[in-house]
C-alpha positions in Angstrom: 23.9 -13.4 -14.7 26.0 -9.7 -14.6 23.8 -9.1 -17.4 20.7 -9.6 -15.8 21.6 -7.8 -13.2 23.1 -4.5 -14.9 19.5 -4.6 -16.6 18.1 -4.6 -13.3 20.2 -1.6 -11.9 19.6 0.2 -15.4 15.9 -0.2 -15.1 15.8 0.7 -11.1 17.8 3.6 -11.6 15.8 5.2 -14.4 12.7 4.6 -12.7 13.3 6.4 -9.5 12.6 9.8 -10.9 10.0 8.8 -13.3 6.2 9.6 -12.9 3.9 7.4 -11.7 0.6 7.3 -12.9 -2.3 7.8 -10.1 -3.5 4.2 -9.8 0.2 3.1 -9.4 0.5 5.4 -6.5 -3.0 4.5 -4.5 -2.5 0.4 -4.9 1.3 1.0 -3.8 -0.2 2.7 -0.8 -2.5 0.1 -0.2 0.1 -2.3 0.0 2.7 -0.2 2.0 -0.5 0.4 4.1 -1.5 -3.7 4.0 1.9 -4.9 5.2 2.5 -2.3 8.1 -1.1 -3.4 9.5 0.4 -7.3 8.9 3.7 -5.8 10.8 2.0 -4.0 13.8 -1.1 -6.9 14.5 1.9 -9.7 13.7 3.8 -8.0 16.9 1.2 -9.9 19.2 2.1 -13.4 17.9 4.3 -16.0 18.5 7.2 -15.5 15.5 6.2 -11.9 15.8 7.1 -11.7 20.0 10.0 -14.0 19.3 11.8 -11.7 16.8 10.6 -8.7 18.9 12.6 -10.3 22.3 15.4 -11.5 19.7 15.7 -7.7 18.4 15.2 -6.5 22.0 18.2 -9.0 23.4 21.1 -7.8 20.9 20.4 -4.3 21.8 22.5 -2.6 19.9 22.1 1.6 18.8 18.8 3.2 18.6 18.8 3.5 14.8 15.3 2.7 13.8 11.8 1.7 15.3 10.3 -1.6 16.1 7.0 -1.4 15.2 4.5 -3.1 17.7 6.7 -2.2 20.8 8.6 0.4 22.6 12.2 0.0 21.4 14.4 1.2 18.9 17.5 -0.8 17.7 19.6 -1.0 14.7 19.0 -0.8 11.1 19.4 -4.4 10.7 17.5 -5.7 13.6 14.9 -3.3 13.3 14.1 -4.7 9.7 14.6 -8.3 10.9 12.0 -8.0 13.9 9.6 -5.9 11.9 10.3 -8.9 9.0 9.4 -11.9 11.4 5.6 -9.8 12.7 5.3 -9.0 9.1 5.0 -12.4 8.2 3.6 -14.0 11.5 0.2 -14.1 10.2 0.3 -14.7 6.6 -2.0 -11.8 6.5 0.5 -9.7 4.4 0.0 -8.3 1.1 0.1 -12.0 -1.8 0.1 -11.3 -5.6 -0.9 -15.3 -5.0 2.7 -16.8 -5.4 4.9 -14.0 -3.5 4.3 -11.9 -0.4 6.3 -9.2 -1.0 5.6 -7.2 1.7 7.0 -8.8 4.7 10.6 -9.2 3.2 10.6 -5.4 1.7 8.8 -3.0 3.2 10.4 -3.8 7.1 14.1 -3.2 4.9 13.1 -0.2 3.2 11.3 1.3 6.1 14.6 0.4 8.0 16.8 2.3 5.4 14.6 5.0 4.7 14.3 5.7 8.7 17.9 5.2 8.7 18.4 7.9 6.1 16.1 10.0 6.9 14.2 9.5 3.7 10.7 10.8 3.0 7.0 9.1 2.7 7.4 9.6 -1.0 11.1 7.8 -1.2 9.4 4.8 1.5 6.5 4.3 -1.5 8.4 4.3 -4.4 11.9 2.2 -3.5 10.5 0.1 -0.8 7.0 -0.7 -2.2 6.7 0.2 -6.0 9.7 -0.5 -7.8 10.7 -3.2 -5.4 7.5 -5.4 -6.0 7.8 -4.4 -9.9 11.1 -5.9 -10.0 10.6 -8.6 -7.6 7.6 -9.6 -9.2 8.8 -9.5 -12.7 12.2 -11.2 -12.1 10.2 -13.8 -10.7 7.5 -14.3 -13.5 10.5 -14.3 -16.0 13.2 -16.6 -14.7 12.0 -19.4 -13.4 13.8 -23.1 -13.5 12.7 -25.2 -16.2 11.3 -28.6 -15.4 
């Protein structure tokens, strides 16, 4: 298993600074873009108003927006709340087994908020190179029957 993972950190940390081609950039903004639409129209459902009062209740410092209301709370429960409308729907992004969206993009736009991280840094950690390894761990390391 540490070896899998030290490949992992190897590969995420070599591809941070490396150039992404145009078509990489456009459909990773199409799915940054997807799953804050699922995130903001999610607010008005049940799970979505659930984690929303949930966030709202614990309170706790103004760190990072809630999107689809008019609060800010911390890192954590801002990315948990955002997480539930995310994924209220089931209209978030789907390679057709994962839906990578809800879980990521609510973390990293926590984090990068949190840091004070850019557009560019929001793209490329919490929507690019996320899904890529995401997606690929998944494909390759699956049970056997």
């Amino acid at each position: 298993m540490a070896k899998i993972i030290d490949s992992l950190v190897e590969y995420m940390l070599a591809a941070r600074h490396a150039q992404l081609p145009a078509e990489v950039i456009q459909k990773g903004k199409s799915h940054l873009l997807d799953s804050l639409a699922a995130i903001v129209s999610g607010a008005t459902l049940k799970p979505g108003k659930l984690g929303l009062q949930h966030a709202r209740a614990l309170g706790g410092k103004e760190e990072c927006s809630v999107l689809g209301a008019n609060f800010k709370t911390t890192s954590i429960m801002a990315a948990f709340a955002n997480g539930m409308s995310g994924h209220a729907d089931e209209t978030d992004d789907s390679n057709s087994q994962l839906h990578p969206g809800c879980a990521i993009v609510p973390a990293a736009l926590a984090m990068g908020e949190l840091n004070n991280r850019s557009g560019e840094a929001l793209l490329r950690a919490g929507d690019v190179l996320t899904r890529d390894a995401g997606t690929e761990a998944t494909r390759n390391h699956r049970p056997s029957p």
